[in-house]
N, C-alpha and C positions, 0 to 999 in steps of 0.2 A: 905410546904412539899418540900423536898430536892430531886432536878432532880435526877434520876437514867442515871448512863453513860454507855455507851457500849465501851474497846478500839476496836481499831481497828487497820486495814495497811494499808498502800500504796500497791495497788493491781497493780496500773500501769495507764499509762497516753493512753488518746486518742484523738480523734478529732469529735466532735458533727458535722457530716454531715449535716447538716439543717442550721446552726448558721456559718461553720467551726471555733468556737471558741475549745479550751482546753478544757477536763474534765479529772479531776482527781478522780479517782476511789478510796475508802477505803471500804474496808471488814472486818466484825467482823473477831477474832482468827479464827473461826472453819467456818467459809465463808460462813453465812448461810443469811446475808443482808447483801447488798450493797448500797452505799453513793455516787452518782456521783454530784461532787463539778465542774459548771463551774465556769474555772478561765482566767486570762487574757495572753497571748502569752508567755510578761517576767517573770511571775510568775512560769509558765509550763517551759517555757528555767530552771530557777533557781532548782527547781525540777530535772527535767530530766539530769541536768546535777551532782548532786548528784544521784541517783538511777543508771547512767551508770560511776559514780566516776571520768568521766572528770577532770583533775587536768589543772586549769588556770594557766598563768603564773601571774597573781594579783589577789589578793580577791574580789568579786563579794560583794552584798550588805549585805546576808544570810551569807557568809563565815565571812565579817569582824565585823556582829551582832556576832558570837559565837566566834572570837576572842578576842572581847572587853567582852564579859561574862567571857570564861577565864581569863583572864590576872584581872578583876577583883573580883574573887573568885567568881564567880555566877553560879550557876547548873541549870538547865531548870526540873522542876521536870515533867513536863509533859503540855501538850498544851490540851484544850478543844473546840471542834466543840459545841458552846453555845446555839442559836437560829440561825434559820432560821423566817426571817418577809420579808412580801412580796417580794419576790423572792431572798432576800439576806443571805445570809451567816454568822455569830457571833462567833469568836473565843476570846479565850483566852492564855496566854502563862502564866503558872506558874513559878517563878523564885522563890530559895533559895540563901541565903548567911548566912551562919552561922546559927542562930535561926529564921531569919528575913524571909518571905517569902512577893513577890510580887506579884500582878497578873495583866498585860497588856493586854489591847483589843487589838486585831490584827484583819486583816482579814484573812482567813482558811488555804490560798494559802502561806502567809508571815508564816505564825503559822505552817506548817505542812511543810515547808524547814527548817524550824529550828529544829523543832523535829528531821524530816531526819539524818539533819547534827551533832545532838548533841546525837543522836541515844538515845530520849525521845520517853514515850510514848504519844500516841496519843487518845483520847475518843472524846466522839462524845456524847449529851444527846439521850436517847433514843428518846423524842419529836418531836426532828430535823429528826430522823430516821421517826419515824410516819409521820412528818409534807410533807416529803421531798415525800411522797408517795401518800397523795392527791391527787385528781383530783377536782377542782374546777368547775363544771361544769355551775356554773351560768356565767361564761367567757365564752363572744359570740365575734366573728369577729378575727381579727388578733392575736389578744393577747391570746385569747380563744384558736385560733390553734395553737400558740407556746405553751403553757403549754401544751396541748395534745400530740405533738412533746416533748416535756420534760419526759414528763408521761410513753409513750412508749421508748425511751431511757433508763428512769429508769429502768423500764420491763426487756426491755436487755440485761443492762448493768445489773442487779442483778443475770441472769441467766449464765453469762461468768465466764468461770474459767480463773486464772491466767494463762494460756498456749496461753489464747485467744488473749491475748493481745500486742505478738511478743516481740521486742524489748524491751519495758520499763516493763517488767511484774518484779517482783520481788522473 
């Protein structure tokens, strides 16, 4: 049976108080669930510096991935948030050239700059939406209490509107 995808958007970036690590927020069209993706410092710089349109004076790693797609006739037809497995993240990036289509494993944070910057869409499996929502409750001790910390985060972060979010909201 073929996953069912949800797109979704870049709702805006924030900071996991508990972790101080990135989370990148994505929301269905119509905002009705939310996907908080932690991601690592330079992936959220790469990000945030497309979503406030920062223009560098040299191309960053995301900028000179969609350079070399141009210049070699290659379209990004769309990126996929894939699986979630033990607490990690699974993307895909679609690429066409002519008839030919590709599909690369990336990780979410590499996959959803490039989307940003080639202005592709963005889906997500419903699963990963399910999965991401869990609470494992058979986790005792440290670990048990950061997904609980994760869990309510999610909580949170699904009930915020784009306005919440200041600066990086879109």
């Amino acid at each position: 049976m073929a996953d069912t995808f949800i797109e979704m958007k870049v709702t805006g970036l924030t900071i996991d108080p508990f972790t101080n690590m990135p989370i990148i927020i994505l929301k269905d069209l119509e905002e009705k669930s939310a996907l908080p993706i932690w991601i690592g410092l330079i992936e959220a710089s790469a990000i945030a510096t497309e979503l406030e349109k920062i223009e560098l004076s040299r191309p960053m790693t995301h900028d000179l991935i969609k350079n070399l797609l141009k210049i070699l006739g290659i379209n990004v037809k769309k990126i996929e948030v894939n699986d979630l497995c033990d607490n990690t993240f699974y993307a895909r990036i679609y690429l066409i050239r002519g008839s030919e289509e590709f599909i690369i494993d990336s990780r979410p944070s590499d996959a959803i700059a490039i989307a940003l910057r080639t202005r592709s869409p963005i889906f997500v499996a419903k699963k990963v939406v399910e999965k991401s929502r869990q609470i494992d409750l058979s986790k005792t001790g440290k670990e048990g209490e950061e997904q609980m910390k994760k869990e309510k985060w999610a909580e949170i972060l699904e009930n915020l509107s784009p306005e919440d979010f200041g600066k990086y909201r879109m």
